[in-house]
C-alpha positions as CSV (number, residue, x, y, z in Angstrom):
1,X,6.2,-16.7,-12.6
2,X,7.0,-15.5,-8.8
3,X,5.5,-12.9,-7.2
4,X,7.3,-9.4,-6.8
5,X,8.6,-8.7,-3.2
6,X,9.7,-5.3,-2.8
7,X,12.1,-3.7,-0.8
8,X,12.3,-0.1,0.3
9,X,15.5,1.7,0.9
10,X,15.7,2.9,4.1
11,X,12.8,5.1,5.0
12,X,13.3,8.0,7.4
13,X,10.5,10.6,6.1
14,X,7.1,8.8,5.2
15,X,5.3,12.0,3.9
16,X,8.5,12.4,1.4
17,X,8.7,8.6,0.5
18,X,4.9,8.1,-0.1
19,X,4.4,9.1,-3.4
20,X,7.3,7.2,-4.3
21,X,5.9,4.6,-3.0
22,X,2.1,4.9,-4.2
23,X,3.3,5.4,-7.4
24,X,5.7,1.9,-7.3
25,X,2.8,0.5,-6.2
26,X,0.2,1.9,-9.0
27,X,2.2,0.1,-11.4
28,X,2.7,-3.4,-9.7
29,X,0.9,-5.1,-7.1
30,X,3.5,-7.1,-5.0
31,X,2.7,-9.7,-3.0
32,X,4.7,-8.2,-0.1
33,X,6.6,-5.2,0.8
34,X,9.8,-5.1,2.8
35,X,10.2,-1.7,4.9
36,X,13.6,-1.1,5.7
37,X,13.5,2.1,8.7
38,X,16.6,4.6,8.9
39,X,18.1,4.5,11.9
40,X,15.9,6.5,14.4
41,X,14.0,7.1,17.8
42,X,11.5,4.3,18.2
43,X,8.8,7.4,17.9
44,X,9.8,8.0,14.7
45,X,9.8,5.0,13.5
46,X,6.8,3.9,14.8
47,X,4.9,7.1,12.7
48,X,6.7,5.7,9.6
49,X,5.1,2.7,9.4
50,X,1.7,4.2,10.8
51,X,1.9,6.1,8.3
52,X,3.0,3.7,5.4
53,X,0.8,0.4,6.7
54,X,-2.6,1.8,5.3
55,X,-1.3,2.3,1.6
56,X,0.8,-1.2,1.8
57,X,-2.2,-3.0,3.1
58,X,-4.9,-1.7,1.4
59,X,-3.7,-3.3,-1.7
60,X,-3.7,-6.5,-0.3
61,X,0.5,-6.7,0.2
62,X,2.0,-7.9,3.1
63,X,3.8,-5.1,4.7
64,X,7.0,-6.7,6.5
65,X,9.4,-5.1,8.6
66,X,13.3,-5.5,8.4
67,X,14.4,-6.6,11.9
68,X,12.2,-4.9,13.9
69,X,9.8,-7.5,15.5
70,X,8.8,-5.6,18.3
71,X,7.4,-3.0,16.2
72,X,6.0,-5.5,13.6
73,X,3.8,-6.5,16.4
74,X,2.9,-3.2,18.1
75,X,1.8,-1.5,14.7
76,X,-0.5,-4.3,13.2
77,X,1.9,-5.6,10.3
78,X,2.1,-8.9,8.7
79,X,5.1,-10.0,9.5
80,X,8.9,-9.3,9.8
81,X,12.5,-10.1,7.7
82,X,15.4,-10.5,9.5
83,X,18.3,-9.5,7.5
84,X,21.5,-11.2,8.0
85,X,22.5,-7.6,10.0
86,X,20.4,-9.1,13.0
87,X,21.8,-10.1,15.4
88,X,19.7,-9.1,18.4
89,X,17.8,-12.5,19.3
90,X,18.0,-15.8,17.3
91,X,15.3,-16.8,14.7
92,X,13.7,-19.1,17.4
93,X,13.1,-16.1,19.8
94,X,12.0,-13.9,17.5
95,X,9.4,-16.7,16.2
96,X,8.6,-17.0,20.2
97,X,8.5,-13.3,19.9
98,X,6.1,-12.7,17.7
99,X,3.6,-16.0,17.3
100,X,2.4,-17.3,14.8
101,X,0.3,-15.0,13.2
102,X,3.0,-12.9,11.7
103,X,5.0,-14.3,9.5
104,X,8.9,-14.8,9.6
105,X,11.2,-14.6,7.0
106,X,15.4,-15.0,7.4
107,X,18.2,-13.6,4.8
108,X,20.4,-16.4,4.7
109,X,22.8,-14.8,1.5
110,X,24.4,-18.1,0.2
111,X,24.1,-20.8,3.0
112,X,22.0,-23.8,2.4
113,X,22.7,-24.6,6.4
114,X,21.5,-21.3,7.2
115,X,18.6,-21.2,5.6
116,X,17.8,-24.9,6.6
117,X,18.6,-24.0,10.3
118,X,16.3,-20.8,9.3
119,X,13.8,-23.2,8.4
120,X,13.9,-26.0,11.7
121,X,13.7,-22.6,13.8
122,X,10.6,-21.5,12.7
123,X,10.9,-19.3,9.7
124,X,8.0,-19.1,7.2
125,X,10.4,-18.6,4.5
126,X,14.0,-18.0,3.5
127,X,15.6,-15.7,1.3
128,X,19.0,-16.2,-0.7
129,X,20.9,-13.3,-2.3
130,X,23.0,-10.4,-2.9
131,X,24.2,-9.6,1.0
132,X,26.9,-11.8,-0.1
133,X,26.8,-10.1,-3.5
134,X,26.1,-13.3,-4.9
135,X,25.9,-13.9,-8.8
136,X,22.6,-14.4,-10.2
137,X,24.0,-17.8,-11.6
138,X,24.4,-18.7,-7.8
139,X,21.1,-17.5,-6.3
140,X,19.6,-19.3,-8.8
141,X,21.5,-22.8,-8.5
142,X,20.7,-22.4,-4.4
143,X,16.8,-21.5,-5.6
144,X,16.7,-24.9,-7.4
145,X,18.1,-27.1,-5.0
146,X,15.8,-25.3,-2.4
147,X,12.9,-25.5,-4.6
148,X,13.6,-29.4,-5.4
149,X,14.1,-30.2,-1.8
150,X,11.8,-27.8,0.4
151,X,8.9,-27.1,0.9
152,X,9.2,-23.7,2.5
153,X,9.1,-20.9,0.5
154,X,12.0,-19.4,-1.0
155,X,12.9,-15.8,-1.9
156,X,15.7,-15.0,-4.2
157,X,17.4,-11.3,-4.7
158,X,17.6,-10.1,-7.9
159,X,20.1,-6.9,-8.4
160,X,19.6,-6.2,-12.1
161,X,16.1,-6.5,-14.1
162,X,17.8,-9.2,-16.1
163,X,17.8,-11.3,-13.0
164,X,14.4,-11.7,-12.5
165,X,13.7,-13.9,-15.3
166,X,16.4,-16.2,-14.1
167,X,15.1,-16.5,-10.8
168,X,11.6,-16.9,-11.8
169,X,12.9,-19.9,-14.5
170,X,14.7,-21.7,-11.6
171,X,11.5,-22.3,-9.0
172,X,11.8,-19.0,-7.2
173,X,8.4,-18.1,-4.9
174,X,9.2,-14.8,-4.9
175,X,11.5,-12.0,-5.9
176,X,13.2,-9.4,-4.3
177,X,14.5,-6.8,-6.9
178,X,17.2,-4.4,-5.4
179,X,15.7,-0.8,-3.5
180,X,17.0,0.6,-7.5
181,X,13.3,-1.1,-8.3
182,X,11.5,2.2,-7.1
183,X,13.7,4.0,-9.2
184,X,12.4,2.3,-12.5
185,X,9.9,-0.2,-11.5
186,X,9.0,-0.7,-15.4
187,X,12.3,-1.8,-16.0
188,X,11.8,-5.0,-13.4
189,X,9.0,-6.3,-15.4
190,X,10.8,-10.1,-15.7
């Protein structure tokens, strides 16, 4: 079974999202935690995840950032996710960027040579899905073939509970359920 990797909708006030997201996180322990940042002042954002990173990281889940490697590495987090919005450096700067002690994971929506350039430039895993609003049928056929031929990680997007277990059945590492997880994260059991 693959780990959970949440995603958060996009945060703007950490005082008003963090009991939503303590209580997510009282009743599963993902292996990592995508924190997507409203658009705002670099100030502000930094006292998000300031604010955020103690709670994420104190239960052991790797708190990632969505294309924002600078501040990945200023505030201490694990790693970052560029989404397929980025478009500020390639995945070979960023991975210059930011070393190799965080990690770097690329959302490559449908494209087996994306995530297979993704994976020759230095990213520590990929992740197919719904920016395409792919069907579960074809995250899951991309997930196999990644799974039979990689050895980097892969990370497959689930939009409905339902999709989890079809992900998980077709070699997924990990899976991302849609932000509507925090909503009702019993429901995502898979």
């Amino acid at each position: 079974m693959s780990d959970l990797y949440l995603v958060t909708p996009a945060v703007s006030d950490a005082q008003a999202f963090l009991p939503v997201l303590e209580a997510g996180l009282a009743i599963h322990q993902p292996a990592a935690l995508l924190l997507r940042l409203a658009d705002m002042p670099a100030a502000a954002a930094r006292q998000v995840v300031i604010a955020l990173k103690p709670v994420v990281q104190a239960r052991d889940t790797a708190l990632m950032l969505e294309n924002a490697p600078v501040l990945a590495q200023e505030t201490g987090c694990d790693g970052v996710h560029l989404s397929s919005s980025y478009t500020a450096a390639s995945v070979k700067d960023v991975r210059r960027m930011i070393g190799a002690d965080l990690q770097l994971g690329v959302a490559v929506g449908v494209s087996r040579d994306a995530a297979m350039c993704a994976g020759e430039d230095g990213a520590d895993y990929i992740c197919f899905g719904a920016e395409d609003d792919a069907s579960v049928e074809t995250v899951a056929a991309l997930v196999r073939w990644w799974s039979l031929m990689m050895e980097l990680p892969v990370v497959a997007q689930a939009q409905q509970p339902a999709d989890v277990a079809v992900l998980n059945a077709n070699g997924a590492d990990f899976v991302m359920p849609s932000e509507h997880w925090w909503q009702r994260p019993d429901a995502w059991q898979g």
